[in-house]
C-alpha positions as CSV (number, residue, x, y, z in Angstrom):
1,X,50.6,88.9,57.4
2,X,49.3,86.2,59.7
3,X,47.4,83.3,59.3
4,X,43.7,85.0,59.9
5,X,44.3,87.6,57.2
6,X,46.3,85.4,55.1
7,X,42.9,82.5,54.4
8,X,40.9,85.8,54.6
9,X,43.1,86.6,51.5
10,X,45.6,89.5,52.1
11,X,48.1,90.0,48.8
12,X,50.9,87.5,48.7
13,X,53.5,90.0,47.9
14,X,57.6,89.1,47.6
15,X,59.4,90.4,50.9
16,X,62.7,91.6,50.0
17,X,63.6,93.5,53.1
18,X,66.5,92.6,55.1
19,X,65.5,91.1,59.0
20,X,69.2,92.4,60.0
21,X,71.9,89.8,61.1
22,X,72.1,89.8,64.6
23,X,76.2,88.7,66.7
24,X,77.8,89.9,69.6
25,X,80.1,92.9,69.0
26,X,83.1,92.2,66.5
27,X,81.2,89.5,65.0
28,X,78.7,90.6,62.7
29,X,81.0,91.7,59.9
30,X,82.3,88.1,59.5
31,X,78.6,86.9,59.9
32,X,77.8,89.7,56.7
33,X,80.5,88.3,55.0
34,X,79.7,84.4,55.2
35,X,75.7,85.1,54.5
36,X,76.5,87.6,51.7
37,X,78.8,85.3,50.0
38,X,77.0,81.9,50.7
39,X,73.4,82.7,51.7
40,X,72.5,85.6,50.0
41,X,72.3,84.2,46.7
42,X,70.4,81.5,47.4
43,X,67.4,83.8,48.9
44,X,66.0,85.4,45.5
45,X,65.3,81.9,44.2
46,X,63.5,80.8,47.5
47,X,61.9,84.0,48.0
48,X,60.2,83.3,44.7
49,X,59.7,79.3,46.0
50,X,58.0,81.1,49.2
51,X,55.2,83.0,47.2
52,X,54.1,80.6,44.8
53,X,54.2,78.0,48.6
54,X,51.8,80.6,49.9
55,X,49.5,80.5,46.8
56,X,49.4,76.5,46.6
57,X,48.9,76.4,50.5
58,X,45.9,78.9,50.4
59,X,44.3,77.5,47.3
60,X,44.3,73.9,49.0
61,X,43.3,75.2,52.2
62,X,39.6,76.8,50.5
63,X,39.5,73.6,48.3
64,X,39.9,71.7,51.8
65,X,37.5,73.5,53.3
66,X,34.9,73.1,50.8
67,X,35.5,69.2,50.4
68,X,34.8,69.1,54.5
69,X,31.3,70.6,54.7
70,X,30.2,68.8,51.9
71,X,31.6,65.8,53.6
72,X,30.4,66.9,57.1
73,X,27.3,67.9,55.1
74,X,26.5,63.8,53.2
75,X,27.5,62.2,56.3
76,X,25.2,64.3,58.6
77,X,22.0,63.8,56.5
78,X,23.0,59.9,56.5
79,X,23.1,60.1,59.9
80,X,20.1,61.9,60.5
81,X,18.1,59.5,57.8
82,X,19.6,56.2,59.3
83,X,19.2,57.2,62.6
84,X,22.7,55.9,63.7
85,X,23.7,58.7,66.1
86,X,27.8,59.1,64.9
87,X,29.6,60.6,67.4
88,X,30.7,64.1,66.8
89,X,34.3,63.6,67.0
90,X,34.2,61.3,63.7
91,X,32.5,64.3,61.8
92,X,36.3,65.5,62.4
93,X,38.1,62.7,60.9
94,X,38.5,64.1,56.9
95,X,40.2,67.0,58.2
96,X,43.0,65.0,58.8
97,X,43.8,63.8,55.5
98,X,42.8,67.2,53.7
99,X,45.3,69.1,56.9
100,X,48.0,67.0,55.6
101,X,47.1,67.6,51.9
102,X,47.1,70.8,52.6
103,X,50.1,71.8,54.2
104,X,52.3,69.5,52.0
105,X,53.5,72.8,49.7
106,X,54.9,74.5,53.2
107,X,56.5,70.8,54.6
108,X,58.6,70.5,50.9
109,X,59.4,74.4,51.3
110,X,60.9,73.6,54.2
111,X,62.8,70.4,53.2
112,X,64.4,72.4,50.6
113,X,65.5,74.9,52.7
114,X,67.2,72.3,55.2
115,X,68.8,70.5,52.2
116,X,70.2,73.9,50.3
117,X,70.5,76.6,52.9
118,X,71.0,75.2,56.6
119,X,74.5,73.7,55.2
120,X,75.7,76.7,53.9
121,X,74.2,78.1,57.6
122,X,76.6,76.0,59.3
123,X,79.7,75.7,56.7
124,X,80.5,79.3,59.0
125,X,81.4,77.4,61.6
126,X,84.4,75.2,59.5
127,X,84.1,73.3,56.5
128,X,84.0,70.0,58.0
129,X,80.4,71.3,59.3
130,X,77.6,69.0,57.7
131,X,74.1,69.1,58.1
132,X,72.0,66.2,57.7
133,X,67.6,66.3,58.8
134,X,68.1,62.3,58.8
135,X,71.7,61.0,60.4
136,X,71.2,60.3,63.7
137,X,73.8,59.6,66.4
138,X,74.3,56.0,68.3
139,X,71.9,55.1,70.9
140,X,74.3,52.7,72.4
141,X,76.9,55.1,73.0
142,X,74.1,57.5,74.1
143,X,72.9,55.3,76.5
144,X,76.5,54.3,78.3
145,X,76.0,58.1,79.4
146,X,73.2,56.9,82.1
147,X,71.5,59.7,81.2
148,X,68.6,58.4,79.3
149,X,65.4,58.1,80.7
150,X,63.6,54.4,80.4
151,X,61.7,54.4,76.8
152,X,60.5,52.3,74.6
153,X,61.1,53.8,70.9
154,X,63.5,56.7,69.6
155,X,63.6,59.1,66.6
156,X,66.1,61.2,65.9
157,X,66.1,64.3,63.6
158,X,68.2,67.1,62.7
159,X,71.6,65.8,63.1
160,X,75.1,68.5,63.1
161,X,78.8,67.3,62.6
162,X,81.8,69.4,63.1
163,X,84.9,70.2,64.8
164,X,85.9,73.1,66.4
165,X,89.7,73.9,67.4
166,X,90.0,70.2,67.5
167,X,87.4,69.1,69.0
168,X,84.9,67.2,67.3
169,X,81.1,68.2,68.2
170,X,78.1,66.0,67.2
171,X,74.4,67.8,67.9
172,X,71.2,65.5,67.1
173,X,67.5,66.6,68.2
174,X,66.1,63.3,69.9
175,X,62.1,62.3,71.2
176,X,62.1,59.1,73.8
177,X,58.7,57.9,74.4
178,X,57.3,54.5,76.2
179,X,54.3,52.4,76.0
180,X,52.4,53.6,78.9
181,X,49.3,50.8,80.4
182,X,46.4,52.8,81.4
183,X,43.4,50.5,82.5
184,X,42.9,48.9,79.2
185,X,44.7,50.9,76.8
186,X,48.1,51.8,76.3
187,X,49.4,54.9,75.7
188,X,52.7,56.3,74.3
189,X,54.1,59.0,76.7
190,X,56.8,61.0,75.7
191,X,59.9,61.0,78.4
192,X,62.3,63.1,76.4
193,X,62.6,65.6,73.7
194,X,64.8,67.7,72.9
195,X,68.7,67.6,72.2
196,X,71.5,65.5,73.1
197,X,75.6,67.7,72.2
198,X,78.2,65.3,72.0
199,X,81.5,66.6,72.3
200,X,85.0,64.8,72.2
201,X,87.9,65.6,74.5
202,X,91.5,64.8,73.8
203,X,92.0,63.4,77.7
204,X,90.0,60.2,78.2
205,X,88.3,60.7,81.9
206,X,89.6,58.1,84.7
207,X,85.7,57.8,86.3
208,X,82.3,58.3,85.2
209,X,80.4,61.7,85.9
210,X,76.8,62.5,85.2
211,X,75.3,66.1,86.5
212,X,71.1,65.8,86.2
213,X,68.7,68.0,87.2
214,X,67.6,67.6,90.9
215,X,64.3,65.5,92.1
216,X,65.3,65.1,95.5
217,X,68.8,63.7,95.9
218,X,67.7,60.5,97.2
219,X,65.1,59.6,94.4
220,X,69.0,60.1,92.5
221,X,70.6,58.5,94.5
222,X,68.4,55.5,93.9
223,X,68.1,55.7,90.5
224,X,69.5,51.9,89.5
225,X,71.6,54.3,86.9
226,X,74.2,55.8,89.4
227,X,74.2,52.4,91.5
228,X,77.9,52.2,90.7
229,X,78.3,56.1,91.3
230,X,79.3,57.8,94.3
231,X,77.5,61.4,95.4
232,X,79.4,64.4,94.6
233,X,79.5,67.7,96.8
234,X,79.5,70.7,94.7
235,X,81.0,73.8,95.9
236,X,78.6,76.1,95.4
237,X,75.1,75.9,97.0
238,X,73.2,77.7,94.4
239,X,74.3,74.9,92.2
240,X,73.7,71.9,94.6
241,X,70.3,73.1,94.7
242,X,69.5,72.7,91.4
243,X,71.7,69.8,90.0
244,X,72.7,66.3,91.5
245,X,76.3,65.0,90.7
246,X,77.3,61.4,90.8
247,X,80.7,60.1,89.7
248,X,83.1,57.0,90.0
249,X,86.1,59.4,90.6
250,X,85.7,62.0,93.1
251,X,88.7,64.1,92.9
252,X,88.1,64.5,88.5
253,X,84.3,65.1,89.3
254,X,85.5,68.3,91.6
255,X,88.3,69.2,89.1
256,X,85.9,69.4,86.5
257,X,82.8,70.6,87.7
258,X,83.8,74.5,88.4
259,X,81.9,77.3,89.5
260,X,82.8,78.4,85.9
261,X,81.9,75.2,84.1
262,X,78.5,75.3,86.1
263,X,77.9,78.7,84.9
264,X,78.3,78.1,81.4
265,X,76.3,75.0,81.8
266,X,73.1,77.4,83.0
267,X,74.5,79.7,80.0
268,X,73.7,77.0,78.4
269,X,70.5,75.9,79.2
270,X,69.0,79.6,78.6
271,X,70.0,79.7,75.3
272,X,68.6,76.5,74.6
273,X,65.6,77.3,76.9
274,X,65.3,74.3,78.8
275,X,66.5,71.3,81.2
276,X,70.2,70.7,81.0
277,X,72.1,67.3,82.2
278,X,75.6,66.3,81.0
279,X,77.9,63.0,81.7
280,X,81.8,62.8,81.6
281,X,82.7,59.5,79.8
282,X,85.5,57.2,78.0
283,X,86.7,60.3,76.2
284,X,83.3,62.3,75.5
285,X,81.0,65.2,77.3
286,X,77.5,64.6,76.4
287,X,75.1,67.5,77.1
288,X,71.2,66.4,77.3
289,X,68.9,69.7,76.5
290,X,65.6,69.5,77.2
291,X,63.3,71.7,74.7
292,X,60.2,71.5,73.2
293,X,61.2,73.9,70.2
294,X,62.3,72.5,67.2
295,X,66.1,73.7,66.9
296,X,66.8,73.6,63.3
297,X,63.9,74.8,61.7
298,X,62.6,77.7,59.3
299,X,61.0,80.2,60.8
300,X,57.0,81.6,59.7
301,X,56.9,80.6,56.4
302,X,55.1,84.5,56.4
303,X,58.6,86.3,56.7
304,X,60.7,86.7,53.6
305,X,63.4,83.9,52.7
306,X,66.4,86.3,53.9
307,X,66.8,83.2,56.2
308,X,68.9,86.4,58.5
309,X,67.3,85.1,61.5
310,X,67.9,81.4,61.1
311,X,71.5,82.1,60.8
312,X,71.9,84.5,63.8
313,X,69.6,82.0,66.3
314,X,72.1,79.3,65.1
315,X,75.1,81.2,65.4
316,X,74.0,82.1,69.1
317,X,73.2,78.5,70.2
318,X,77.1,77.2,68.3
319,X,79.1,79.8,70.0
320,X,77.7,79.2,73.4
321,X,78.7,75.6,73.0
322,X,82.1,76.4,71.7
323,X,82.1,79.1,75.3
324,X,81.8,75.3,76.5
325,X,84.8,73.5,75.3
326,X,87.0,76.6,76.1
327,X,85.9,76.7,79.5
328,X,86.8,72.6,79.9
329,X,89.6,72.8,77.8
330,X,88.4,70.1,76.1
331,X,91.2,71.0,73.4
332,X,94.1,70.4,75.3
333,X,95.9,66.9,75.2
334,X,97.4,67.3,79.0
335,X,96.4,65.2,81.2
336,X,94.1,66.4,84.6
């Protein structure tokens, strides 16, 4: 079903197939056993939540559409009576209120499905895992990274907490925007969306290392962030022509940024499908993703509540950062 032959009224039938868990090799039968045990019974009831969404969302969608010609209908014989000549774009204006109307049975489906199943999602990954669509990490600490962009407002969403082999991990999906003058309005621009992957090492790093995506090296190097930086050499030239490194401390910036690290850092990015930049810090790597897609969210509320594929994308995108902290030993208390 889609969403043309779902408002031209195609059954609303329960989907009980299975969408097939999906790990490397030697994997899955741990993944089987976590979702059967703590997923799997969760999916009858919201299969069942899932149907009678899809019935409340197309009833309102028909009422909506009927309240809107009528509307467009009153207001254009006004128009045409009073001869005020409204612009067509405020014909447009009531579908707003009746689009959020509408699509308020889907946005509480999925609400319940962060609150009940995305913690049992990530309770695979250690029980210290939490899940939380309204924590959010600190911008202060975010912005000693020199990694932010200048902006104006933040909101956070989607926030992950847990520790793997030691290490503590924080993930929080993050949107910058700014105030943008534009002859004699202002607009708001967004300069950042996506997510931002705190991780904590047991070694505190001597300098202050940022890798960002390259503009140019000397529109970096004048950035009034890395004033107090030094520029970096990397060793390979694939990678210096696609990152900039500045860091207070030469000799750690080289020591950690390996051809190895480098690689898992475009690892990385591919998973996450977009921009990647990272800073070494007091005692933290933070990883800055850029992505338009939502990470942590349901899939087409059309597909059955097996919630297989939500649970395989997320167990892609956590093992490729835990790839991560192995590669920078990020575990190990000895020194560098």
């Amino acid at each position: 079903m889609n969403i043309v032959s779902f408002i031209l009224g195609a059954p609303i039938k329960s989907k009980r197939q299975s969408q097939r868990l999906v790990a490397v090799r030697g994997e899955i039968e741990d993944l089987r056993a976590h979702y059967n045990e703590h997923i799997e019974p969760l999916t009858r009831k919201f299969e069942n939540r899932r149907v009678a969404c899809l019935k409340a969302l197309r009833q309102r969608i028909y009422m909506s559409i009927g309240i809107f010609l009528a509307i467009v209908f009153v207001v254009y014989l006004f128009d045409t009576r009073q001869r005020l000549d409204i612009p067509w774009f405020l014909y447009l204006l009531p579908a707003l209120p009746l689009f959020w109307w509408s699509s308020r049975p889907v946005q509480r489906y999925k609400s319940d499905v962060k609150q009940r199943v995305f913690p049992k999602i990530f309770s695979y990954f250690g029980d210290d895992f939490i899940f939380s669509p309204t924590h959010s990490m600190s911008l202060s600490v975010l912005k000693r990274s020199k990694l932010l962009p200048h902006y104006d407002d933040a909101k956070f969403e989607d926030y992950v907490q847990g520790t793997y082999k030691g290490v503590e991990i924080a993930i929080n999906e993050l949107q910058l925007t700014k105030e943008v003058r534009r002859d004699k309005r202002t607009d708001t621009q967004t300069v950042f969306t996506g997510v931002m992957v705190q991780l904590s090492s047991h070694k505190k790093f001597n300098g202050h290392t940022v890798v960002v995506k390259t503009r140019g090296g000397f529109i970096n190097f004048l950035s009034d962030s890395f004033k107090s930086l030094v520029r970096v050499k990397l060793e390979d030239p694939r990678f210096e022509n696609q990152f900039d490194v500045f860091s207070s401390d030469q000799i750690e910036a080289r020591y950690l940024l390996t051809v190895s690290f480098m690689e898992r850092l475009q690892d990385l990015a591919t998973c996450f499908t977009g921009k990647i930049q990272c800073a070494f810090y007091d005692d933290k790597l933070l990883i800055m993703l850029a992505s338009r897609d939502n990470r942590f969210e349901l899939g087409s509320i059309f597909n059955g509540a097996t919630f297989e594929y939500e649970f395989s994308q997320i167990n892609k995108e956590m093992q490729q950062l835990f790839a991560m902290i192995e590669v920078l030993k990020l575990d190990e208390y000895t020194g560098l």
